[in-house]
N, C-alpha and C positions, 0 to 999 in steps of 0.2 A: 584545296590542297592536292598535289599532286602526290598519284599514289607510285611509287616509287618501285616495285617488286612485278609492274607491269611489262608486258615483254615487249621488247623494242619493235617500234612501225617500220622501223629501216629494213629495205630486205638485201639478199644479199648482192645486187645489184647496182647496191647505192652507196652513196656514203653521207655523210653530214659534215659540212664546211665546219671547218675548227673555231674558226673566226666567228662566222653570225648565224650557224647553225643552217644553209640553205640547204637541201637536198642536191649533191650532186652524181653521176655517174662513178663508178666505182676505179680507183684509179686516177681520179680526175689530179691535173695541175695547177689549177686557177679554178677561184669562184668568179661568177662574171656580176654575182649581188654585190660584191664589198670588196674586190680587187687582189684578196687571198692568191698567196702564189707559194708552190708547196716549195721548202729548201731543199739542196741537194741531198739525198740518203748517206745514212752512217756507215754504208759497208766500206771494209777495210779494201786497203789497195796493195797493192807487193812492194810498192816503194814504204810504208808502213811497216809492213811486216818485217822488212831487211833495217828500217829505223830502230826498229824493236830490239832487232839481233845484234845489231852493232852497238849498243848501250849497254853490253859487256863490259865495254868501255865507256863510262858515264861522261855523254855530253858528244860522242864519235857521232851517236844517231841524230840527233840535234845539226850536229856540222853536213851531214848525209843531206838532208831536210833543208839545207841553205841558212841554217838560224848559227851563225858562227861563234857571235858575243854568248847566244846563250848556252850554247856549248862550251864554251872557254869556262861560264861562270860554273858549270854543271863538271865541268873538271877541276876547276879549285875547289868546290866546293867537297868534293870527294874527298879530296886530300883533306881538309878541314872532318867533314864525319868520320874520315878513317882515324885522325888523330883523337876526334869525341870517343868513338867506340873503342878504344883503344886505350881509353883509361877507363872507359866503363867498363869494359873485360875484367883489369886488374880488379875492379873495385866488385867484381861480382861472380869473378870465377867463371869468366870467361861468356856471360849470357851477353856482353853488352855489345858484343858481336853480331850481335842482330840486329843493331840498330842502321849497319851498314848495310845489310839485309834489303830491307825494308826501303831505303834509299834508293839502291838500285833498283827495286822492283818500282818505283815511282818513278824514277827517272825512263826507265826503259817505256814506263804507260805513257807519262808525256809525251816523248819520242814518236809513240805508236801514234796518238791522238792527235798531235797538232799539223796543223797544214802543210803541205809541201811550197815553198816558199822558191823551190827551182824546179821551175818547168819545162820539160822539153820543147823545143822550138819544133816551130810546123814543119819546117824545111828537114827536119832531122829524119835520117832515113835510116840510121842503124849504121854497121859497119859495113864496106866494102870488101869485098873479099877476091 
């Protein structure tokens, strides 16, 4: 039985393949035992972050992003929860206002999270001035 509270052999130089556990250099992209190839990183981009901002307007950062249908659906849909929270209000003195809350703040996290779907061309140089 493996005693578990032992302290790791890995030093800081190394890492361990996700995949079949091989030692690799730290940093590493690819295990060259099992064909492991590390995905792109989660950090955020500015076209993200302006995604984000523009879902003031639920379903604007989505159109931002190139995803048109699902910004249309992310703007009717608004109108549909504003009409939900809208009788939840009546019916609760005014809490079910939150409910719209909460939507937006989901809609703006999609926005930030999903792929940009329009890419700037190679050839793009910026404006001419």
């Amino acid at each position: 039985m493996e005693y578990t509270d032992a302290p790791s052999t890995q030093t800081a130089d190394t890492m361990l393949c996700p995949n079949c556990g091989q030692r690799l250099p730290a940093g590493s992209n690819a295990c060259d035992q099992c064909g492991w190839k590390r995905e792109e990183t989660a950090e955020g981009t500015a076209s993200d972050a302006m995604a984000a901002l523009l879902s003031i307007v639920p379903g604007l950062g989505h159109v931002y992003k190139g995803y048109r249908g699902i910004g249309l659906l992310f703007a009717i849909g608004t109108l549909i929860v504003l009409g939900f929270a809208g009788i939840a209000a009546v019916a609760s003195a005014g809490f079910g206002l939150g409910m719209a809350v909460f939507y937006w703040i989901g809609v703006a996290m999609h926005a930030y999270a999903i792929k940009d779907r329009v890419v700037p061309s190679k050839k793009d140089e910026g404006e001419q001035y």
